[in-house]
N, C-alpha and C positions, 0 to 999 in steps of 0.2 A: 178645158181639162186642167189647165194650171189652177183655175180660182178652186177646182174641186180638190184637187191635191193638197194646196195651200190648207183649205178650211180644214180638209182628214187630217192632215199632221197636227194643226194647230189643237183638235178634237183630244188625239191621242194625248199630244205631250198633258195637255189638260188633266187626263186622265193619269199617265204616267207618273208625275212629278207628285203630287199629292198620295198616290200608293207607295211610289217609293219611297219618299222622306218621313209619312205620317203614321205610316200602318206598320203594325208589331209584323214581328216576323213571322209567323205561323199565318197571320192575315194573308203577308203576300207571299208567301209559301202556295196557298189556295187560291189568290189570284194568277201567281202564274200558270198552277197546275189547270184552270178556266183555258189562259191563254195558248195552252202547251196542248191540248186537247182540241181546240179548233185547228192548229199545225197539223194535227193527227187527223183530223175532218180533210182535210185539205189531201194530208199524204193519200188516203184514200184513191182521190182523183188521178194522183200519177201511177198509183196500182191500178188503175183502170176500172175500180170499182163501183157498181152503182151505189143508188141513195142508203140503201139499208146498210149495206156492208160499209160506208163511209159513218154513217151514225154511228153505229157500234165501236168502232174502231177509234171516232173521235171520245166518247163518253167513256171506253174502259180505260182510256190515254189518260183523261183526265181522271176521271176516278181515280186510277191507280196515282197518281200524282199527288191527289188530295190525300188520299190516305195516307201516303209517305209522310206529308207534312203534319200531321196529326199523330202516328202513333209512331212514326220511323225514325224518331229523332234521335234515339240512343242506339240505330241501327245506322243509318247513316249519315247523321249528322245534321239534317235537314233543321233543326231547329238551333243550331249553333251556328256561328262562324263557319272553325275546322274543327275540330276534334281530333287529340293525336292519336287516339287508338280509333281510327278510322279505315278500315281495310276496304269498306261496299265503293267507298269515295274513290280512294287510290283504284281501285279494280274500273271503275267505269268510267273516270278521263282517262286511263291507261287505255282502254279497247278505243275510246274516241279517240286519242290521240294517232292508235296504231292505225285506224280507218280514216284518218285524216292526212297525215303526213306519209304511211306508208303503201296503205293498199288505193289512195284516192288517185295519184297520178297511174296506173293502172288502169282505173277504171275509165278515167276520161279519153284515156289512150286508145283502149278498145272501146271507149263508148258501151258498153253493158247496160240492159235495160232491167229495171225491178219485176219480178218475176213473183207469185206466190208467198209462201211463207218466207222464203229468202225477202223478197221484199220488206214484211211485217218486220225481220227480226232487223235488216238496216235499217229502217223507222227508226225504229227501240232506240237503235245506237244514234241514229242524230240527234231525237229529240228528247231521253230522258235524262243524258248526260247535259242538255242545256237545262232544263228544266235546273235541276239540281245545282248547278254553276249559278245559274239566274240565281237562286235561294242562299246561297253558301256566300259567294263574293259578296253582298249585300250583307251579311253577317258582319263584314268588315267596314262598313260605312254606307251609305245611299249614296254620298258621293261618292266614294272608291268606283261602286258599279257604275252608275253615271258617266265616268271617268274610263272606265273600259268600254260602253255603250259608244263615248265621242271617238275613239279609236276608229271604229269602225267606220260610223258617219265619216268622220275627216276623212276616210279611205278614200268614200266613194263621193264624197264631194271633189276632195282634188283626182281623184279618176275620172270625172265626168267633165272637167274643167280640161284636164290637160290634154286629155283625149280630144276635145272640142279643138284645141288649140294647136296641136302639135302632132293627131293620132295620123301616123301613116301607116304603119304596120300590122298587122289585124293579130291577136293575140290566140287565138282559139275559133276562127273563122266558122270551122264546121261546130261549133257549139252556139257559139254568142257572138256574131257578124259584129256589133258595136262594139267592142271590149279591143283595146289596142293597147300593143306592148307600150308606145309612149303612157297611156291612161298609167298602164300598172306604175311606171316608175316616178310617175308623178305623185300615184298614190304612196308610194313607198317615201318618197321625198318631203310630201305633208303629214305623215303620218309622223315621221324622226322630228320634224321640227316640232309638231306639238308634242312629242313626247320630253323633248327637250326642256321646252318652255313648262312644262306642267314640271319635271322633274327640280327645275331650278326654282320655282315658285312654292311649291310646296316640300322641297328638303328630302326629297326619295332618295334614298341610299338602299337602293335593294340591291346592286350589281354593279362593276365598273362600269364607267361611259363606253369601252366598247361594246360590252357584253351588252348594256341598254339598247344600245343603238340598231344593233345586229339581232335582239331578241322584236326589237321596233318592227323591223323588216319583215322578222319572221313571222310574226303577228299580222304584218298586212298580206303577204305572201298566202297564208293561210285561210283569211277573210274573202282574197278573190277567189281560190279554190271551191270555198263553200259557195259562192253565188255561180260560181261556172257548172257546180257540179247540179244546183236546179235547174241552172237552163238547160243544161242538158237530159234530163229528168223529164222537166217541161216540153223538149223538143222531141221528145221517144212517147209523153202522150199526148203528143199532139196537142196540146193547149200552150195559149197565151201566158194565163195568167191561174197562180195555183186557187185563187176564187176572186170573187167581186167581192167580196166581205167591206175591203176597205176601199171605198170610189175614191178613184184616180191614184191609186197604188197598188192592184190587185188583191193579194190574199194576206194573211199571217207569214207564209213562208217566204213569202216576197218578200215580205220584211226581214226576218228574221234570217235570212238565209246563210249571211255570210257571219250572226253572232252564234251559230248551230256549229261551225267548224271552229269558230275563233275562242267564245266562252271557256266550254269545256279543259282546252291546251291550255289557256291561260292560266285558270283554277288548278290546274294538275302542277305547273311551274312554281304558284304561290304556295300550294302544299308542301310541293319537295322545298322550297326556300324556309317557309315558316316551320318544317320538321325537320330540317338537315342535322 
């Protein structure tokens, strides 16, 4: 299981790293909206859908994703950076954000399972608000995004480490049995240090050091939210893993899960900072 994980990541980054730094923007505009559309394949599965109604569902996801990147760009920004007369932009991290920091502790509280069109429309908001962050933040460098990509990872590397190491307290038991409040604050701890270390290295002056440090938090804070809110997802439809697509890492949203909450809030921060 490790050597196949190993070789799928090694697969990916392969793939990754050469879209990100080499292809024009509208390129991977249509690359992600590919990748954002199998997530959409995927969500399917937790709507309890069979094969046809996941197809669909996955192809008009992406469709409509492509088409943004193609003719949407003076509509919402898709082929720029930011755009200051951007209102579609501000409007859709503004509902992610409000479905992520406000209505998501809620949800995991009462545990709510996706239902019908209600389900389709929370899709909508996980995954076209990343989609769009994925396309937008990248407007500002391949490394910029990169650089919000390792936030994440760093998350859950030092979660996975310090959980190992020190997890006695189970964080969300009836969701995600592994996940332990040590894990979290370990993650929170690796996540400030490299945020630190990248800030001194490269000259970021976007905020004080406290406000950095405390938005650091809140950025990982956020990331475990997104991954507890698929296991719990996962765990209402009864599945493991949101597909086999990727051997020895599950699906797309498996991956993706904790950059679907984290992305979006980020991009919405960088807005309000870059238009203040």
């Amino acid at each position: 299981m490790l050597k196949t994980r190993v070789i799928t990541a090694l697969v990916l980054m392969a793939l990754l790293l050469p879209s990100l730094f080499y292809s024009s923007q509208a390129t991977w505009a249509v690359l992600v909206a590919g990748f954002i559309g199998v997530a959409a394949w995927e969500w399917g599965a937790l709507l309890g859908w069979r094969a046809t109604g996941r197809i669909a569902l996955g192809v008009s996801t992406g469709l409509l994703c492509a088409l943004l990147s193609v003719v949407g760009s003076n509509a919402i920004g898709a082929g720029e950076a930011f755009a200051p007369a951007n209102p579609w932009a501000f409007f859709a991290y503004g509902v992610s954000a409000v479905f992520w920091c406000l209505v998501m502790p809620f949800w995991l509280k009462n545990k709510w399972a996706l239902q019908g069109l209600g389900g389709v429309l929370v899709g909508a908001v996980v995954l076209l608000p990343t989609w769009l962050a994925m396309v937008q933040l990248r407007g500002l460098g391949a490394g910029a995004l990169l650089g919000i990509f390792a936030v994440v990872w760093m998350a859950d590397i030092a979660a996975y480490f310090s959980g190992k190491a020190f997890g006695k307290h189970k964080l969300a038991p009836s969701i995600s049995p592994g996940k332990t409040r040590e894990g979290a604050i370990g993650a929170c701890i690796g996540v400030v240090v490299y945020g630190l270390v990248v800030r001194q290295i490269f000259g970021l002056d976007l905020m004080p050091w406290g406000l950095w440090i405390a938005a650091l938090v809140g950025v990982t804070t956020i990331s475990i939210v997104g991954d507890l809110y698929e296991s719990l997802l996962k765990r209402k439809a009864g599945i493991k893993d949101s597909s086999n697509i990727l051997p020895g890492h599950g699906g797309v949203l498996d991956r993706i899960d904790s950059l679907t909450s984290t992305l979006p809030v980020v991009a919405l921060v960088w807005l309000l900072l870059a238009y203040r």
